[in-house]
ROPALO-737622 format. One line per field, with one value per residue: residue in one letter; chain; x, y, z of N, C-alpha, C, O in turn. Coordinates in pm, 1 decimal. Layout:
# ROPALO-737622
gulo	(A, ...)
selum	(A, ...)
n.east	(X, ...)
n.north	(Y, ...)
n.up	(Z, ...)
ca.east	(X, ...)
ca.north	(Y, ...)
ca.up	(Z, ...)
c.east	(X, ...)
c.north	(Y, ...)
c.up	(Z, ...)
o.east	(X, ...)
o.north	(Y, ...)
o.up	(Z, ...)
This chain:
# ROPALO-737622
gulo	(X, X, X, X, X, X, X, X, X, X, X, X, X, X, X, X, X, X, X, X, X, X, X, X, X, X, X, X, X, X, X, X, X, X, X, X, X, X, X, X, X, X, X, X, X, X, X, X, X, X, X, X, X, X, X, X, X, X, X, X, X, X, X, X, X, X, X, X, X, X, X, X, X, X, X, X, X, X, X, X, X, X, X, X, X, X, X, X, X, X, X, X, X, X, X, X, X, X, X, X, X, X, X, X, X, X, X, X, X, X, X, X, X, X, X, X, X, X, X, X, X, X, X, X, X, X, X, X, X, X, X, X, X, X, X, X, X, X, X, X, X, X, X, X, X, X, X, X, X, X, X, X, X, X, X, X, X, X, X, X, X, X, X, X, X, X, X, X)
selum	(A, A, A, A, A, A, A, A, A, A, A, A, A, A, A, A, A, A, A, A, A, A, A, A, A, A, A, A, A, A, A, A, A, A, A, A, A, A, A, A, A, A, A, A, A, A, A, A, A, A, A, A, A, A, A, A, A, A, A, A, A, A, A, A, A, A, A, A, A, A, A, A, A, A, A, A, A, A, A, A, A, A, A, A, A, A, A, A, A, A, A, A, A, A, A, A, A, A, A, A, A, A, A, A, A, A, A, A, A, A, A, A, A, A, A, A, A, A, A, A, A, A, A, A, A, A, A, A, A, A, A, A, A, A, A, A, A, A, A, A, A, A, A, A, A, A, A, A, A, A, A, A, A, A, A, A, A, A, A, A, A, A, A, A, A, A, A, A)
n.east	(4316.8, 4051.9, 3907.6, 4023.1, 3921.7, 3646.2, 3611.2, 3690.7, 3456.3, 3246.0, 3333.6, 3287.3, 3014.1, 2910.8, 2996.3, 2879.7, 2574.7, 2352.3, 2191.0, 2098.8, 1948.3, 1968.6, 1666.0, 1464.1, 1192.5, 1199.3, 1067.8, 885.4, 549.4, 412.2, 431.2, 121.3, 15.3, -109.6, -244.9, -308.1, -408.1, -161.2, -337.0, -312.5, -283.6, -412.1, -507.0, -575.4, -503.5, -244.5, -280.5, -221.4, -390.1, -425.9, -205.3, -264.1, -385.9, -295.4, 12.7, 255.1, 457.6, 625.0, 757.7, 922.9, 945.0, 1024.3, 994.3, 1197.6, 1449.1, 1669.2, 1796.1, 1554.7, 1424.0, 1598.9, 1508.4, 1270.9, 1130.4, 1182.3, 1013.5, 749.6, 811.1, 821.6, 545.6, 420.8, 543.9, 458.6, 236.1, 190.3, 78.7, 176.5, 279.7, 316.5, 492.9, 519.0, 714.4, 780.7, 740.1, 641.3, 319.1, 241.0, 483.2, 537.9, 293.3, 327.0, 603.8, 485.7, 302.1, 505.0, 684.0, 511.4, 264.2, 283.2, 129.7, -57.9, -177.2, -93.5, 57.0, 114.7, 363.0, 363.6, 537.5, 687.2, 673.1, 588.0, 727.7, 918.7, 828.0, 820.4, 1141.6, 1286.9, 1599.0, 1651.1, 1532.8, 1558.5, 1368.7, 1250.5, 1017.6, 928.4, 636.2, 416.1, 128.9, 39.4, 57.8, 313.8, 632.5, 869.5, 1132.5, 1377.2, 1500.7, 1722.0, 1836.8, 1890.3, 1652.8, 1804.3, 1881.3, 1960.2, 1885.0, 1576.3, 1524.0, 1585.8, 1392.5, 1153.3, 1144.4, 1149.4, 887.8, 738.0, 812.9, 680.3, 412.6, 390.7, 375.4, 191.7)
n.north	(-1076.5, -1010.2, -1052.7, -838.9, -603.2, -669.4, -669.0, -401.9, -242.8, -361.0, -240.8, 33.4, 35.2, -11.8, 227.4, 408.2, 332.6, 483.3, 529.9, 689.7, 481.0, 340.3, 206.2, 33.6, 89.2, 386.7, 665.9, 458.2, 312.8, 223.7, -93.3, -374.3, -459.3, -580.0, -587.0, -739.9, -568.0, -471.9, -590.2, -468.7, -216.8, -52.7, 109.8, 52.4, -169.8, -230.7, -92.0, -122.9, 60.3, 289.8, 415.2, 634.2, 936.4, 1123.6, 1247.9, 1056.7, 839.2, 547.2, 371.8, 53.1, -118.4, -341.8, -464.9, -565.1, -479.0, -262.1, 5.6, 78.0, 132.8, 328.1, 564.2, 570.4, 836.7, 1025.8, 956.7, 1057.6, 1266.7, 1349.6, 1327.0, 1467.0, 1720.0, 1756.6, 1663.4, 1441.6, 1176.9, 875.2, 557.7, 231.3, -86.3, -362.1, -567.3, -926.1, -963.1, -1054.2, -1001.8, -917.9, -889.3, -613.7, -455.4, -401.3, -255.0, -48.9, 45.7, 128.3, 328.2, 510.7, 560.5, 679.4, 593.9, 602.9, 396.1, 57.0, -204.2, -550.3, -784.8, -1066.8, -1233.5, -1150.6, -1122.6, -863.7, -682.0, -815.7, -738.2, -445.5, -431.3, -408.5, -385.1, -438.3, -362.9, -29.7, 128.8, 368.7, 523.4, 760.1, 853.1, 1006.6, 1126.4, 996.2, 740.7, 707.5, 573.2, 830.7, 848.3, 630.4, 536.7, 374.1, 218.7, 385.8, 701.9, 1026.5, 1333.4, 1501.8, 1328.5, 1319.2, 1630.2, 1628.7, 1458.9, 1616.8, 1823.1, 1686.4, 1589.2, 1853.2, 1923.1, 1742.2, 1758.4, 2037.1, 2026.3, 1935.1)
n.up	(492.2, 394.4, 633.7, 795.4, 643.6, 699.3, 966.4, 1022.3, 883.1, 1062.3, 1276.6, 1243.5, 1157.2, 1432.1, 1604.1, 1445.6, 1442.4, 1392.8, 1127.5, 821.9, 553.0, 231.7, 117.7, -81.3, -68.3, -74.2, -220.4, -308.9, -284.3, 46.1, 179.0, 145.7, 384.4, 688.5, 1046.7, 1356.2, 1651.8, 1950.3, 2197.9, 2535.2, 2458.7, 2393.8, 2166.7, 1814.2, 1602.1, 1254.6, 956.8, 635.5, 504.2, 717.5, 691.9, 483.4, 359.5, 546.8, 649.9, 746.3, 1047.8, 1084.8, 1313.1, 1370.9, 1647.2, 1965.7, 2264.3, 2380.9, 2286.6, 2344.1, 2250.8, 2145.2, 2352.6, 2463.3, 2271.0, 2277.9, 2468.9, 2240.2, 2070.4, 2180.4, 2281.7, 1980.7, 1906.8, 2049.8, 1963.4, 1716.9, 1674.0, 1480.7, 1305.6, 1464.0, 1442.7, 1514.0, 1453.8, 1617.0, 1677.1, 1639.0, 1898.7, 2296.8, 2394.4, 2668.2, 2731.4, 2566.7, 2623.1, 2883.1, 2839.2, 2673.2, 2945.8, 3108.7, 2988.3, 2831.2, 2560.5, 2276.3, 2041.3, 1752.4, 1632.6, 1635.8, 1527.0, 1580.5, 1478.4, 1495.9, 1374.4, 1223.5, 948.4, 772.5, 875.2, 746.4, 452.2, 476.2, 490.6, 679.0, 877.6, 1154.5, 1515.8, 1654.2, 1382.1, 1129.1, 942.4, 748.3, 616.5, 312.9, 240.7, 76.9, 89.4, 42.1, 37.3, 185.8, 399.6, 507.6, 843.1, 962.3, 1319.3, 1630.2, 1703.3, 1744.1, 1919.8, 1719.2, 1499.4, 1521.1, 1513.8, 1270.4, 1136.3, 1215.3, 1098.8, 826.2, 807.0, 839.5, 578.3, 432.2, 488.3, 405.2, 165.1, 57.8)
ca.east	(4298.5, 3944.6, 3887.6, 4040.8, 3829.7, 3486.7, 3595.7, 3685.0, 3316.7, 3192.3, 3339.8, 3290.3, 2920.9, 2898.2, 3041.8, 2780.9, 2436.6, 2201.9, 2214.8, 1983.3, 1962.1, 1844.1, 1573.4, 1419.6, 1063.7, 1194.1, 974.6, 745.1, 413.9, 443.6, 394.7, 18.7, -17.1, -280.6, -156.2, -348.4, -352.4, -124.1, -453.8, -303.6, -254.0, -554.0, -488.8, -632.2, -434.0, -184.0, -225.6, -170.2, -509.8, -423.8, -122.9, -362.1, -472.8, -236.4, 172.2, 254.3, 577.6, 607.8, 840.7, 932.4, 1013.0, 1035.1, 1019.0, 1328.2, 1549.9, 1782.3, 1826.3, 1452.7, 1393.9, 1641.8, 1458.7, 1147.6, 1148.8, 1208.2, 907.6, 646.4, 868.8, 799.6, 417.3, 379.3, 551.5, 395.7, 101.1, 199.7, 21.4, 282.6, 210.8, 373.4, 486.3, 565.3, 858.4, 815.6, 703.6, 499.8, 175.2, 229.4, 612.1, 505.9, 192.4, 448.4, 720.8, 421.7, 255.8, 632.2, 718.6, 413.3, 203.9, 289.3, 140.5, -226.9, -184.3, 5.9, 90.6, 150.8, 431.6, 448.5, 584.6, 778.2, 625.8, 501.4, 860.5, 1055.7, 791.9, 867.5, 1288.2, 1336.9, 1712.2, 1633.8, 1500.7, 1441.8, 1401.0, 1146.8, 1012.6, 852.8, 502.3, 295.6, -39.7, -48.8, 119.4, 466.7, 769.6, 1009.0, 1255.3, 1402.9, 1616.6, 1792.0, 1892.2, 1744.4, 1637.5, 1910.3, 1814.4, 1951.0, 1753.7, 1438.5, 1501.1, 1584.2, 1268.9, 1073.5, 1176.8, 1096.7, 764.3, 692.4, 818.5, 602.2, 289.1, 362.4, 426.7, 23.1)
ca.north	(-937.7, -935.0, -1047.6, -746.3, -544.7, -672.0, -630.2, -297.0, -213.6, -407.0, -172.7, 153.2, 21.0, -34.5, 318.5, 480.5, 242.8, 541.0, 597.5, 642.6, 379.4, 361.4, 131.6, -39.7, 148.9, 484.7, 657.9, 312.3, 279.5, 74.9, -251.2, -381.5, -547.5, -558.7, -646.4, -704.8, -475.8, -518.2, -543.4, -357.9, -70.3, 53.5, 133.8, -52.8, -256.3, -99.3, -143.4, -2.5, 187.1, 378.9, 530.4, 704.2, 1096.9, 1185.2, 1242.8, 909.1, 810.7, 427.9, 322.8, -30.2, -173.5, -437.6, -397.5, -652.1, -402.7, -191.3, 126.3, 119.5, 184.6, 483.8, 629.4, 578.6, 941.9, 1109.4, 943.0, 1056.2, 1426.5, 1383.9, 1303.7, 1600.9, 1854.2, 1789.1, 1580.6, 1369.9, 1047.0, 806.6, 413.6, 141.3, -178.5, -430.5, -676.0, -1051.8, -926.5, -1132.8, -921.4, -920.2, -750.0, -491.4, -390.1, -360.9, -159.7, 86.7, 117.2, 213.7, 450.3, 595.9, 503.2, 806.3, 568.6, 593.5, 212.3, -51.2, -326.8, -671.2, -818.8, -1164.4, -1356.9, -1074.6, -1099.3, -738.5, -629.1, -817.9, -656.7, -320.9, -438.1, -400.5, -499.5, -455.6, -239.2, 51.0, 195.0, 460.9, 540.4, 862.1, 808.8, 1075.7, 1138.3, 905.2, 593.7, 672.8, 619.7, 906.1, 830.9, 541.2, 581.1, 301.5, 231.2, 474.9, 848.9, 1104.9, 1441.9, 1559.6, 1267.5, 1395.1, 1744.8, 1608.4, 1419.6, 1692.3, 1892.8, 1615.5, 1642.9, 1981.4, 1954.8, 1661.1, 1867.7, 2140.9, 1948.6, 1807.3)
ca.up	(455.7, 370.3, 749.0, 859.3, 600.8, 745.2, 1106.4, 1008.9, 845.3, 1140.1, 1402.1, 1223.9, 1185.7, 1593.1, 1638.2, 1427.5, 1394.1, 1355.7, 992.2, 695.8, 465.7, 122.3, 105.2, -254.0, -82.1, -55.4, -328.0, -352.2, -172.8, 156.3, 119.5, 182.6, 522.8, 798.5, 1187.9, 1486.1, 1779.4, 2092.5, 2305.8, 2619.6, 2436.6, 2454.0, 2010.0, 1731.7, 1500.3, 1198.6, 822.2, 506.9, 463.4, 779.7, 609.8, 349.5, 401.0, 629.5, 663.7, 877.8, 1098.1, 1129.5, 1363.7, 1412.7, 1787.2, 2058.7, 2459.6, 2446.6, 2192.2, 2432.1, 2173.8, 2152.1, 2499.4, 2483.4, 2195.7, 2264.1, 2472.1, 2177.1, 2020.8, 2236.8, 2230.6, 1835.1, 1943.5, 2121.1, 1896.6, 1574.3, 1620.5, 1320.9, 1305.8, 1486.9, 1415.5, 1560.7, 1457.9, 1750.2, 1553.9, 1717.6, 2052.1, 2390.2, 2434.9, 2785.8, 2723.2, 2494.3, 2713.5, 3000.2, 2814.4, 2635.9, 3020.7, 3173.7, 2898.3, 2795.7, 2458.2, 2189.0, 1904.1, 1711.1, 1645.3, 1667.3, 1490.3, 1620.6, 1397.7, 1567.2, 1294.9, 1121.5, 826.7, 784.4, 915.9, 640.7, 381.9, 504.4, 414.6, 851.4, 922.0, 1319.2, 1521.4, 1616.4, 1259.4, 1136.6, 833.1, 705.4, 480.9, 315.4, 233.7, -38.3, 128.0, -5.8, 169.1, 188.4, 415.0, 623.2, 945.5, 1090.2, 1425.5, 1697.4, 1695.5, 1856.5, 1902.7, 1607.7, 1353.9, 1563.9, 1478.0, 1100.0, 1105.6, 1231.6, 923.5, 708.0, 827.3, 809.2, 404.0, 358.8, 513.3, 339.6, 14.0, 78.8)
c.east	(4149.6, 3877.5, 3883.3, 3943.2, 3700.5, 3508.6, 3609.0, 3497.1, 3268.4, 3162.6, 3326.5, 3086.3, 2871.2, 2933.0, 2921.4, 2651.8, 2330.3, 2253.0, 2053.1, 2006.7, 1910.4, 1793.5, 1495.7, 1261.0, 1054.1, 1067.7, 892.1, 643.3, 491.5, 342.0, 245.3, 71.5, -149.2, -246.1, -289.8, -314.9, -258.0, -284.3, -430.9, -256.4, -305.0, -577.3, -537.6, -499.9, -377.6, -203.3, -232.6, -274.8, -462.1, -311.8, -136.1, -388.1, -428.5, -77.6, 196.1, 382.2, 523.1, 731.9, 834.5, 1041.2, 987.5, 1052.1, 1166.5, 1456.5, 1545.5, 1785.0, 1627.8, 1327.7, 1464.7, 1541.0, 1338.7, 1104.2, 1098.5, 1089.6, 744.7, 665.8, 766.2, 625.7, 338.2, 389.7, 472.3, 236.7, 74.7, 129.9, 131.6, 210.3, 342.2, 430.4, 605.4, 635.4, 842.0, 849.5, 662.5, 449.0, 235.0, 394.3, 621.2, 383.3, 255.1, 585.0, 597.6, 366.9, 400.0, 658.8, 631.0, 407.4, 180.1, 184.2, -23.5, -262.6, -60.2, -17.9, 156.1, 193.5, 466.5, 517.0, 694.8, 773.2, 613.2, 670.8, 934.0, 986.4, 855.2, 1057.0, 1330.9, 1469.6, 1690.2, 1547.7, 1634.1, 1506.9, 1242.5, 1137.5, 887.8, 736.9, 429.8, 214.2, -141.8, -37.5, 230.8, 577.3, 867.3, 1140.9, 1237.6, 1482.9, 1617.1, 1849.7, 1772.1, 1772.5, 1727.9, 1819.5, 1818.1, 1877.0, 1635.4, 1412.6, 1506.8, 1451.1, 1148.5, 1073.1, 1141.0, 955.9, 705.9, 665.9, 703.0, 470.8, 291.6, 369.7, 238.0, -69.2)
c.north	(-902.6, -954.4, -916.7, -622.4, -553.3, -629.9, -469.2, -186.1, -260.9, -284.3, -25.6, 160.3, 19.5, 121.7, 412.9, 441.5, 351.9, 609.7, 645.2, 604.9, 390.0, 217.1, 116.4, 53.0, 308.9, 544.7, 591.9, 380.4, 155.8, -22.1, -278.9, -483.3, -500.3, -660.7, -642.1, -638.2, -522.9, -477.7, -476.7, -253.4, 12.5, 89.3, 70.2, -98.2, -187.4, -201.6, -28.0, 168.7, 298.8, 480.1, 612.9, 829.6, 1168.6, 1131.6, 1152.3, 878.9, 695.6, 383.5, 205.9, -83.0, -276.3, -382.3, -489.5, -573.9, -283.2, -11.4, 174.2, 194.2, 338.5, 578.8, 669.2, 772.9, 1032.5, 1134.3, 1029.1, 1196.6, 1423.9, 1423.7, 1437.5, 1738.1, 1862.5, 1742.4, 1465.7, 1241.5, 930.0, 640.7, 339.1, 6.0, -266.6, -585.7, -773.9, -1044.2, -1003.6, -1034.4, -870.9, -821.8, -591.2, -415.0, -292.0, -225.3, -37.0, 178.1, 194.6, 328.5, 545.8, 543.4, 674.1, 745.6, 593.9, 465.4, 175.2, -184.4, -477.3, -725.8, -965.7, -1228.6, -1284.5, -1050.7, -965.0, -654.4, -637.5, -752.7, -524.3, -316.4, -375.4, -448.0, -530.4, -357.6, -173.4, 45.3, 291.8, 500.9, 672.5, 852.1, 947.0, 1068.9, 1068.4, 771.8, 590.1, 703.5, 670.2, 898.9, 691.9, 576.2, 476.4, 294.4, 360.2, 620.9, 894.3, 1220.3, 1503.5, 1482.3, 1280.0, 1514.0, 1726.3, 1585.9, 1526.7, 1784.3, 1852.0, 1681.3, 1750.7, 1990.1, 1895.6, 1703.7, 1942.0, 2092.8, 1951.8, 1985.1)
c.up	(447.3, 496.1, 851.1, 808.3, 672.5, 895.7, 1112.9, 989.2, 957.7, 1301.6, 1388.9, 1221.4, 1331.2, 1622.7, 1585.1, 1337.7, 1387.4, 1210.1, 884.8, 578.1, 348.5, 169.2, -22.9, -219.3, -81.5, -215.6, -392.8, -223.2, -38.8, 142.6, 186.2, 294.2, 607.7, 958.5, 1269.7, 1613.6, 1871.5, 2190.4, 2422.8, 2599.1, 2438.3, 2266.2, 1939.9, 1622.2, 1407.8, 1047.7, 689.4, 517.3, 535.6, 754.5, 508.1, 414.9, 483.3, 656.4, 751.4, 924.3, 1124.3, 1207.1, 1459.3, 1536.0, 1889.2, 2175.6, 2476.2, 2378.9, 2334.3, 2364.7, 2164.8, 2266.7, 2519.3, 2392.5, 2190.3, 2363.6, 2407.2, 2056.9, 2043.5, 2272.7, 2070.9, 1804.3, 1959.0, 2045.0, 1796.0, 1598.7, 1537.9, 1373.7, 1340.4, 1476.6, 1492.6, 1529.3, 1509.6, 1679.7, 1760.5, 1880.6, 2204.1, 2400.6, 2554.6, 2801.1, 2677.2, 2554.1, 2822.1, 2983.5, 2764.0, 2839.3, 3143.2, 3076.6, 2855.0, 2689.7, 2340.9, 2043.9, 1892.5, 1720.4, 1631.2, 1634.5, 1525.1, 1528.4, 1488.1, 1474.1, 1251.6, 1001.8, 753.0, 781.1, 736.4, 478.5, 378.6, 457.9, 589.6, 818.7, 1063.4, 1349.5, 1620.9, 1439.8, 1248.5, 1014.7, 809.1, 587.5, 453.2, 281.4, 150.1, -76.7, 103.7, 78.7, 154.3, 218.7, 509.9, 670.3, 1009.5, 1185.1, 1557.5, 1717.0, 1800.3, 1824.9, 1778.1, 1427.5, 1436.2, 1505.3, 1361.0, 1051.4, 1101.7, 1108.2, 818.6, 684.3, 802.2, 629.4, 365.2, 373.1, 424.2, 141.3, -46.2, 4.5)
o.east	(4111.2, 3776.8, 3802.5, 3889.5, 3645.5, 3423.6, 3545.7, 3448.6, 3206.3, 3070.2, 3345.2, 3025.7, 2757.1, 2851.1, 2866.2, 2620.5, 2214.3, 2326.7, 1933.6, 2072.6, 1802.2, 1856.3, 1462.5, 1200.9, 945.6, 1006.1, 832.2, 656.6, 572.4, 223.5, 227.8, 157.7, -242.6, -228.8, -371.3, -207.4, -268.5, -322.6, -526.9, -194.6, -279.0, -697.7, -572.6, -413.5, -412.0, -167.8, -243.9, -257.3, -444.9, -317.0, -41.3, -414.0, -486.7, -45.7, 143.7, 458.1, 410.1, 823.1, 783.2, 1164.0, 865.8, 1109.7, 1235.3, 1567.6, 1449.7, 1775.0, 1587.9, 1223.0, 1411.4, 1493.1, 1292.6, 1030.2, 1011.4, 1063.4, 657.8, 564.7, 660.8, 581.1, 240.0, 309.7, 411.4, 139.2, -32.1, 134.9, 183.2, 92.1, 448.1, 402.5, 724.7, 576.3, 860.5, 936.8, 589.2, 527.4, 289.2, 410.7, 679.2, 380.8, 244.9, 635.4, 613.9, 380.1, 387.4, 643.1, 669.4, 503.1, 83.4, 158.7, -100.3, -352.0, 46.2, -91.9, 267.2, 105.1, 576.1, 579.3, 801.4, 848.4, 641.9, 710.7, 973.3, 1066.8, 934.4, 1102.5, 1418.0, 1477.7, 1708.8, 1492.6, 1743.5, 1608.7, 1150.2, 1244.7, 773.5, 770.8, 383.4, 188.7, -263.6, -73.0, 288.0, 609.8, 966.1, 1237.9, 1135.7, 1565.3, 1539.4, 1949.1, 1653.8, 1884.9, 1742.2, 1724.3, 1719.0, 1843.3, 1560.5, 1305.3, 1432.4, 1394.3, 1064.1, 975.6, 1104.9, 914.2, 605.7, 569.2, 623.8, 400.3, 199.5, 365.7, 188.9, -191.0)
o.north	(-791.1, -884.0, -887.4, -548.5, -448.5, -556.9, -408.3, -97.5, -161.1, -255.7, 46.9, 257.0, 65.5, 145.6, 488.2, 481.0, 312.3, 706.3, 620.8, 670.6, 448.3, 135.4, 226.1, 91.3, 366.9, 467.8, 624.1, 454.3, 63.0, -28.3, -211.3, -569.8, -421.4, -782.5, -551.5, -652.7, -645.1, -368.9, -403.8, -186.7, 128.8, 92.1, -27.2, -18.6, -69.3, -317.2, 93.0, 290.1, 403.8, 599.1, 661.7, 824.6, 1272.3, 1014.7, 1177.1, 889.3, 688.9, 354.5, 208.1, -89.2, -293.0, -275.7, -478.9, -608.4, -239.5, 82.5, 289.8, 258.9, 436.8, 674.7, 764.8, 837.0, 1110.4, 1232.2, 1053.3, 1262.6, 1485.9, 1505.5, 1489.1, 1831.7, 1967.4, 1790.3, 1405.8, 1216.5, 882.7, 621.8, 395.7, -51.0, -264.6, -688.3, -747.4, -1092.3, -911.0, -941.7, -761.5, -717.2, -493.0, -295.5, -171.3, -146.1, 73.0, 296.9, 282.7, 439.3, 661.9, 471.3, 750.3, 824.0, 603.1, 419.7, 235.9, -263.5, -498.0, -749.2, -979.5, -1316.2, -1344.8, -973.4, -983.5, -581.7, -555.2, -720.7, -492.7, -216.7, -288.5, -542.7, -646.9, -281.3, -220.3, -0.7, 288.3, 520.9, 665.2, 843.8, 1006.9, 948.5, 1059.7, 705.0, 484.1, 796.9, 607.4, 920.2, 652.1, 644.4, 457.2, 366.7, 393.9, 664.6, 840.8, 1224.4, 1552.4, 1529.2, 1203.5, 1530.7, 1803.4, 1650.5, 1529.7, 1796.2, 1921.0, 1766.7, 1742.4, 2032.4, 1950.5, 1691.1, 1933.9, 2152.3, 1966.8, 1988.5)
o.up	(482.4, 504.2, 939.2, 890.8, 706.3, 946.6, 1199.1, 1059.6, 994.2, 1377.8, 1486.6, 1267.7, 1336.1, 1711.5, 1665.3, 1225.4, 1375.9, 1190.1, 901.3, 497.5, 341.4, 236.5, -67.7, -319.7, -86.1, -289.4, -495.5, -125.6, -36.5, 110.1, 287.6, 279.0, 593.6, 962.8, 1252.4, 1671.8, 1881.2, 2233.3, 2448.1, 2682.1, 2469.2, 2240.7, 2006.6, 1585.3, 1413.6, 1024.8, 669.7, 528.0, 473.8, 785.5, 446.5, 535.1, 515.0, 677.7, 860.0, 827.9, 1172.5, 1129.7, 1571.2, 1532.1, 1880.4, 2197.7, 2577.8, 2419.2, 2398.0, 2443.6, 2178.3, 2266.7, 2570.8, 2452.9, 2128.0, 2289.0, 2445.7, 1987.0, 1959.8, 2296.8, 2057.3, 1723.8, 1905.6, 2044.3, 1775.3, 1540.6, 1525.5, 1494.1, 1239.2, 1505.3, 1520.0, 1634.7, 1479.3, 1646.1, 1879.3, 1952.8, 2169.4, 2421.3, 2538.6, 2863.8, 2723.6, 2524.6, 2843.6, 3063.1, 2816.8, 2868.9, 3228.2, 3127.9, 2840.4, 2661.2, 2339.2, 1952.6, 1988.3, 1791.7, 1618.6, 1693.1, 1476.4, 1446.0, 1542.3, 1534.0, 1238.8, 942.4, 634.7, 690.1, 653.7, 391.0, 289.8, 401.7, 595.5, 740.5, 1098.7, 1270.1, 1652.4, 1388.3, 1329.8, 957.5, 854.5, 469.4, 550.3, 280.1, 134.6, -173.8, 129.1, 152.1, 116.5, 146.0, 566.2, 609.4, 1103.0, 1178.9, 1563.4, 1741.8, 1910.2, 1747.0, 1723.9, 1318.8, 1375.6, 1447.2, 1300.3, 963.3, 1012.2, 1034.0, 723.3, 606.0, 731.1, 566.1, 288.5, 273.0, 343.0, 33.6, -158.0, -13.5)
């Protein structure tokens, strides 16, 4: 019985993986870290400080994650409409993959974080990617969104944004 329970949760989870999660940092500061760049990104490196003084989108991804490739799009849409400060961090990546997937897709981010170990990730409370997390102006993290951006958690996000601007 409780077999059938988890396969149940299992397959209602598979049906609809873009959610938003609570997270233990929602209303915390994000966690201190400090990453090195992906060097063919042309970006500099991602850490805490740079989430200071300005409304910040962090969204964590891989060139080998499948959902992150669809989404990414919508990123570099999000880029364009607002401006918002988009960051990056590149979850247990090769250089040479993640160079490759930013110069096919295009490069929406300010920086970018090189997460080879994951360290940084499992700070942040990552289950996978994609995921994306909303920061404002004073390092604190508003929202998390697991799984990957549809149009309509773009247009949510974008809303966030605006509040959290106008909040500032």
């Amino acid at each position: 019985m409780a077999l059938l329970g988890l396969v149940g949760v299992f397959a209602f989870t598979l049906r609809n993986p873009s959610t938003d999660l609570p997270s233990v940092l929602v209303s915390k500061p994000a966690p201190e870290f400090s990453l090195p760049p992906l060097v063919r990104s042309g970006v500099p490196g991602l850490s805490r400080v740079d989430l200071i003084g300005q409304v910040s989108v962090v969204n964590v991804f891989a060139s080998w994650c499948i959902p992150c490739r669809d989404e990414h799009p919508l990123l570099v849409e999000l880029k364009e409409r607002t401006g918002v400060r988009l960051f990056g961090l590149n979850l247990k990546d090769e250089e040479e993959n993640a160079g490759a997937f930013l110069d096919e897709l295009g490069n929406p981010f300010d920086a970018i974080g090189a997460d080879t170990n994951g360290r940084a990730s499992i700070e942040w409370g990552v289950y996978g990617v994609p995921e994306t997390f909303l920061v404002n102006r004073d390092g604190v993290v508003l929202t998390r969104r697991v799984g990957p951006l549809d149009r309509k958690s773009l247009d949510d996000l974008i809303v966030s944004i605006q509040q959290a601007e106008d909040a500032e």
